[in-house]
C-alpha positions as CSV (number, residue, x, y, z in Angstrom):
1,X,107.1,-28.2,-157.0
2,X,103.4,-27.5,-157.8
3,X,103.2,-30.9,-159.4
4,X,104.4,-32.8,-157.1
5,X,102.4,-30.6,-154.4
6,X,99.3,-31.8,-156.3
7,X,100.4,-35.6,-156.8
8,X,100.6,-35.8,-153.0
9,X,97.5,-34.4,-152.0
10,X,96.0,-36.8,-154.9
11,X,97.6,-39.5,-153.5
12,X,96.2,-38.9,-149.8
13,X,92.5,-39.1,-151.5
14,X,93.2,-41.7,-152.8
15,X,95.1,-43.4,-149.3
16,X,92.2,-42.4,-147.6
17,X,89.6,-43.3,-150.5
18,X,90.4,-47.0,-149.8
19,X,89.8,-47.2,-146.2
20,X,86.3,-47.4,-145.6
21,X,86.1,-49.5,-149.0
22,X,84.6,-53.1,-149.2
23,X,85.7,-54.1,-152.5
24,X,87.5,-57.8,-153.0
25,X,90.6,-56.8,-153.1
26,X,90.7,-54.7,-150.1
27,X,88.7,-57.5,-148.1
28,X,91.9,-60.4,-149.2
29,X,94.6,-57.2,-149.1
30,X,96.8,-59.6,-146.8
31,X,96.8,-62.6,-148.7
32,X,97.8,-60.4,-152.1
33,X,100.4,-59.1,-150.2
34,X,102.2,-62.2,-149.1
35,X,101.7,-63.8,-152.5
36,X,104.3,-61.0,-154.1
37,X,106.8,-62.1,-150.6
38,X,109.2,-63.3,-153.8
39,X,108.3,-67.2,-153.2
40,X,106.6,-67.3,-156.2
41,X,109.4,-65.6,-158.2
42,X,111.8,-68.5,-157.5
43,X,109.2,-71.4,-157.2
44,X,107.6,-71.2,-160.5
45,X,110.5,-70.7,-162.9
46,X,112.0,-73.6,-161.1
47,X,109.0,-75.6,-162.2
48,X,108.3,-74.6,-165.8
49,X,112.3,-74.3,-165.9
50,X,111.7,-78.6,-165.7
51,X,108.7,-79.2,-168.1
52,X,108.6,-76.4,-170.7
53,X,110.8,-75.4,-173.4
54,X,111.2,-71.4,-172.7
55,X,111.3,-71.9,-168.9
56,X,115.1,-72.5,-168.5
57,X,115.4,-69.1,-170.6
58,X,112.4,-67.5,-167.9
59,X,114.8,-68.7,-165.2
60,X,117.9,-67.2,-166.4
61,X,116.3,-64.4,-167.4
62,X,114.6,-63.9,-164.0
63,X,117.6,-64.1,-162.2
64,X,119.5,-61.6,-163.5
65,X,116.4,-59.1,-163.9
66,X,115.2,-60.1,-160.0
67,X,118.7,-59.2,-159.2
68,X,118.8,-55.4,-160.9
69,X,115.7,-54.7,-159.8
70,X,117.0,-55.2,-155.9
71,X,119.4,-52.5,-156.4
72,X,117.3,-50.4,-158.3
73,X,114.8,-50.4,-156.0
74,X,117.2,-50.3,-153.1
75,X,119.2,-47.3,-154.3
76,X,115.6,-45.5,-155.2
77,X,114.1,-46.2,-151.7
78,X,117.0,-45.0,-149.8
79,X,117.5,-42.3,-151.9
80,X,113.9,-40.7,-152.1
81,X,113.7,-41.3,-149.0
82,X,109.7,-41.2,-148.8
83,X,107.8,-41.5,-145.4
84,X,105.2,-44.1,-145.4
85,X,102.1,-42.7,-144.7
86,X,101.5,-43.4,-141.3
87,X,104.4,-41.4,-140.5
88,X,103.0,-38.7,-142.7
89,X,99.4,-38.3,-142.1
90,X,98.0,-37.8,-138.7
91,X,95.9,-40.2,-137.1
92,X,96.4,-42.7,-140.0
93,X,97.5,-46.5,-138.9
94,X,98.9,-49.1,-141.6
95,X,97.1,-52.3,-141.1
96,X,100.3,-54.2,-140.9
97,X,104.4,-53.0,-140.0
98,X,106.1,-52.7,-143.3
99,X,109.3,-54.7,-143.9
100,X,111.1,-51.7,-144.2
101,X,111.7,-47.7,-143.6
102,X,110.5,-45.9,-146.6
103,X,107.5,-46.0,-149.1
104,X,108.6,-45.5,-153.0
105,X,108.7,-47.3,-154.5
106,X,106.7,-50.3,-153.8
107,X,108.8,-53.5,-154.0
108,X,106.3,-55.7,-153.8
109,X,104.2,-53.9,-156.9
110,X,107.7,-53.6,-158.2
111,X,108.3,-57.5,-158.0
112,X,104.9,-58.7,-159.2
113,X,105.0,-56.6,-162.0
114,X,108.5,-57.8,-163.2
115,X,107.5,-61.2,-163.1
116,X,104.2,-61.0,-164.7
117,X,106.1,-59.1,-167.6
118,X,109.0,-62.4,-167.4
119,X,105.7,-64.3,-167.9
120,X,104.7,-62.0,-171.2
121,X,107.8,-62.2,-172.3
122,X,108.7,-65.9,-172.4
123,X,104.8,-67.5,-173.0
124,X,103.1,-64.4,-174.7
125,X,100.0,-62.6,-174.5
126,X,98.4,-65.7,-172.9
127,X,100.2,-64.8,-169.6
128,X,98.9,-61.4,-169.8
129,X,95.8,-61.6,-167.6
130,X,98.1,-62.3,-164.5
131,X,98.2,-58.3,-165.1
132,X,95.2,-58.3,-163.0
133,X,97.0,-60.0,-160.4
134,X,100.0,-57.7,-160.0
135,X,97.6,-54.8,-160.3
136,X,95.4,-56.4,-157.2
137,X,98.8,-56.9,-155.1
138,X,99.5,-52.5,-156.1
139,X,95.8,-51.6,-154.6
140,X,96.5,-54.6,-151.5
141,X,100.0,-52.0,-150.5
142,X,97.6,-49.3,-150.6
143,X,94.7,-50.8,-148.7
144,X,96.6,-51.9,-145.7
145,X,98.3,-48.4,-145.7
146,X,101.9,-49.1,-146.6
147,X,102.3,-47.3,-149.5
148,X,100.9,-44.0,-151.6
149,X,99.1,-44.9,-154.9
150,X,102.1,-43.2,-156.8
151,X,104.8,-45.6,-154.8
152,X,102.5,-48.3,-156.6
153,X,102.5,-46.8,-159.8
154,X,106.6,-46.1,-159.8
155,X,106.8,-49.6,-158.6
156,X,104.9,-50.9,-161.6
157,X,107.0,-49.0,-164.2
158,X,110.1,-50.2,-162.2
159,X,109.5,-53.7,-162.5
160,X,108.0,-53.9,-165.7
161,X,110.5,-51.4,-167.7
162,X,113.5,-53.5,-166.3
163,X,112.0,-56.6,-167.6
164,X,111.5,-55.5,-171.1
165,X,115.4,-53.5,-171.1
166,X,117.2,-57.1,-169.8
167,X,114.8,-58.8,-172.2
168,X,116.3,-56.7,-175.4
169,X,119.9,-57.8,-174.1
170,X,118.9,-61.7,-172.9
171,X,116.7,-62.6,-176.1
Protein backbone atom coordinates (compact mmCIF):
# COMPACT_ATOMS: atom_id res chain seq x y z
CA UNK A 1 0.00 0.00 0.00
CA UNK A 2 2.94 2.27 0.71
CA UNK A 3 4.07 1.77 -2.89
CA UNK A 4 1.34 2.43 -4.51
CA UNK A 5 0.77 5.49 -1.92
CA UNK A 6 4.02 6.85 -3.30
CA UNK A 7 3.42 5.99 -7.15
CA UNK A 8 0.40 8.29 -6.80
CA UNK A 9 1.66 11.17 -5.29
CA UNK A 10 4.65 10.73 -8.01
CA UNK A 11 2.32 10.62 -10.50
CA UNK A 12 0.38 14.02 -9.39
CA UNK A 13 4.04 15.83 -9.76
CA UNK A 14 4.42 14.75 -12.51
CA UNK A 15 0.39 15.64 -13.79
CA UNK A 16 0.92 18.83 -12.46
CA UNK A 17 4.72 19.10 -13.66
CA UNK A 18 3.46 19.31 -17.29
CA UNK A 19 0.98 22.06 -16.98
CA UNK A 20 2.79 25.17 -17.07
CA UNK A 21 5.31 23.34 -19.51
CA UNK A 22 6.12 24.75 -23.16
CA UNK A 23 7.87 21.98 -24.56
CA UNK A 24 6.80 20.66 -28.34
CA UNK A 25 4.92 18.09 -27.39
CA UNK A 26 2.76 19.65 -24.96
CA UNK A 27 2.26 22.75 -27.39
CA UNK A 28 0.83 19.89 -30.47
CA UNK A 29 -0.69 17.56 -27.38
CA UNK A 30 -4.09 17.56 -29.56
CA UNK A 31 -2.84 16.64 -32.71
CA UNK A 32 -0.71 13.56 -31.00
CA UNK A 33 -3.71 12.57 -29.53
CA UNK A 34 -5.98 12.18 -32.50
CA UNK A 35 -3.19 10.64 -34.55
CA UNK A 36 -3.35 7.36 -32.06
CA UNK A 37 -7.70 7.71 -32.71
CA UNK A 38 -6.93 3.97 -34.43
CA UNK A 39 -7.14 5.42 -38.16
CA UNK A 40 -3.76 4.89 -38.65
CA UNK A 41 -3.84 1.28 -37.28
CA UNK A 42 -6.19 0.11 -40.09
CA UNK A 43 -4.98 2.64 -42.88
CA UNK A 44 -1.44 1.84 -43.12
CA UNK A 45 -1.35 -1.99 -42.95
CA UNK A 46 -4.00 -1.68 -45.63
CA UNK A 47 -1.41 0.10 -47.70
CA UNK A 48 1.83 -1.74 -47.20
CA UNK A 49 -0.57 -4.95 -46.97
CA UNK A 50 -0.72 -3.85 -51.21
CA UNK A 51 2.98 -3.05 -52.00
CA UNK A 52 5.24 -4.88 -49.63
CA UNK A 53 6.04 -8.37 -49.03
CA UNK A 54 5.55 -8.65 -44.93
CA UNK A 55 2.52 -6.25 -44.97
CA UNK A 56 -0.20 -8.92 -45.57
CA UNK A 57 1.48 -10.77 -42.54
CA UNK A 58 1.49 -7.00 -40.53
CA UNK A 59 -2.19 -6.94 -41.37
CA UNK A 60 -3.16 -10.29 -40.08
CA UNK A 61 -1.09 -9.95 -37.47
CA UNK A 62 -2.62 -6.54 -36.51
CA UNK A 63 -5.91 -7.73 -36.53
CA UNK A 64 -5.84 -10.23 -34.29
CA UNK A 65 -3.39 -8.37 -31.72
CA UNK A 66 -5.70 -4.94 -32.15
CA UNK A 67 -8.51 -7.18 -31.22
CA UNK A 68 -6.86 -8.71 -27.79
CA UNK A 69 -5.69 -5.74 -26.87
CA UNK A 70 -9.58 -4.20 -26.87
CA UNK A 71 -10.44 -6.68 -24.26
CA UNK A 72 -7.55 -6.41 -22.43
CA UNK A 73 -7.68 -3.07 -22.01
CA UNK A 74 -11.38 -3.09 -21.58
CA UNK A 75 -11.51 -5.68 -18.81
CA UNK A 76 -8.37 -3.66 -17.10
CA UNK A 77 -10.14 -0.21 -17.34
CA UNK A 78 -13.39 -1.37 -15.94
CA UNK A 79 -11.86 -3.41 -13.49
CA UNK A 80 -9.23 -0.86 -11.85
CA UNK A 81 -11.52 1.26 -12.12
CA UNK A 82 -9.11 4.43 -11.84
CA UNK A 83 -10.61 8.09 -11.65
CA UNK A 84 -9.14 10.37 -14.21
CA UNK A 85 -7.54 13.07 -12.66
CA UNK A 86 -9.89 15.73 -12.84
CA UNK A 87 -12.16 13.79 -10.78
CA UNK A 88 -9.33 13.20 -8.45
CA UNK A 89 -7.41 16.33 -7.83
CA UNK A 90 -9.11 19.51 -6.83
CA UNK A 91 -9.27 22.39 -9.00
CA UNK A 92 -7.51 20.39 -11.84
CA UNK A 93 -9.40 20.59 -15.47
CA UNK A 94 -8.46 18.14 -18.46
CA UNK A 95 -7.95 20.17 -21.54
CA UNK A 96 -10.36 18.04 -23.46
CA UNK A 97 -13.56 15.28 -22.29
CA UNK A 98 -12.06 11.89 -22.48
CA UNK A 99 -13.87 9.21 -24.59
CA UNK A 100 -14.50 7.38 -21.68
CA UNK A 101 -14.99 6.82 -17.66
CA UNK A 102 -11.76 5.76 -16.22
CA UNK A 103 -7.96 6.47 -16.62
CA UNK A 104 -5.61 3.14 -16.63
CA UNK A 105 -4.65 2.32 -18.64
CA UNK A 106 -4.17 4.55 -21.48
CA UNK A 107 -5.65 3.21 -24.67
CA UNK A 108 -4.40 5.38 -26.76
CA UNK A 109 -0.57 4.94 -25.42
CA UNK A 110 -1.78 1.38 -25.28
CA UNK A 111 -2.59 1.41 -29.24
CA UNK A 112 0.38 3.42 -30.44
CA UNK A 113 2.66 1.39 -28.70
CA UNK A 114 1.27 -1.97 -30.22
CA UNK A 115 1.46 -0.77 -33.48
CA UNK A 116 4.79 0.75 -33.49
CA UNK A 117 6.01 -2.75 -31.97
CA UNK A 118 3.75 -4.48 -35.26
CA UNK A 119 6.02 -2.12 -37.20
CA UNK A 120 9.39 -3.64 -35.33
CA UNK A 121 8.22 -6.69 -35.68
CA UNK A 122 7.42 -7.08 -39.43
CA UNK A 123 10.21 -4.27 -41.00
CA UNK A 124 12.88 -4.31 -38.10
CA UNK A 125 14.90 -2.00 -36.27
CA UNK A 126 14.33 0.54 -39.06
CA UNK A 127 10.82 1.11 -37.80
CA UNK A 128 12.12 1.66 -34.42
CA UNK A 129 12.35 5.39 -34.20
CA UNK A 130 8.45 5.74 -34.54
CA UNK A 131 9.12 4.83 -30.70
CA UNK A 132 9.50 8.46 -30.36
CA UNK A 133 6.22 8.91 -31.76
CA UNK A 134 4.17 6.55 -29.45
CA UNK A 135 6.17 7.94 -26.54
CA UNK A 136 5.02 11.77 -27.69
CA UNK A 137 1.25 10.46 -27.98
CA UNK A 138 2.02 8.91 -23.83
CA UNK A 139 3.20 12.58 -22.64
CA UNK A 140 0.21 14.30 -25.15
CA UNK A 141 -2.67 11.98 -22.59
CA UNK A 142 -0.73 13.47 -19.85
CA UNK A 143 -0.52 17.11 -20.96
CA UNK A 144 -4.06 17.59 -21.71
CA UNK A 145 -4.93 15.95 -18.26
CA UNK A 146 -6.53 12.62 -19.17
CA UNK A 147 -4.44 10.32 -17.82
CA UNK A 148 -1.65 9.77 -14.80
CA UNK A 149 1.98 9.18 -16.03
CA UNK A 150 1.67 5.52 -14.73
CA UNK A 151 -1.79 4.91 -16.85
CA UNK A 152 0.76 5.86 -19.76
CA UNK A 153 3.38 3.70 -18.71
CA UNK A 154 0.86 0.46 -18.12
CA UNK A 155 -0.49 1.41 -21.40
CA UNK A 156 2.94 1.12 -23.00
CA UNK A 157 3.74 -2.32 -21.55
CA UNK A 158 0.08 -3.31 -22.59
CA UNK A 159 0.45 -2.72 -26.04
CA UNK A 160 3.77 -3.54 -26.58
CA UNK A 161 3.94 -7.02 -24.50
CA UNK A 162 0.82 -8.19 -26.41
CA UNK A 163 2.48 -7.58 -29.61
CA UNK A 164 5.52 -9.49 -29.03
CA UNK A 165 3.31 -12.67 -27.08
CA UNK A 166 0.84 -12.89 -30.56
CA UNK A 167 4.02 -12.43 -32.49
CA UNK A 168 5.67 -15.74 -30.89
CA UNK A 169 2.27 -17.58 -31.88
CA UNK A 170 1.73 -15.65 -35.57
CA UNK A 171 5.51 -15.94 -36.80
Amino acid sequence: MRALNGIASIDRQWLLATRGSTLWILRHSRVLSRSADGYLYIALPLLLAGVTAPGVLLLQHAAITFSLERVVYWVLKNSVRRRRPAELLPGFHSRIIAADQFSMPSGHTSGAFLFVTLLVVHYGVAAAPFYLWSAAVGMSRVSLGVHFPSDTVLGAALGTSLCLFTAGYLL
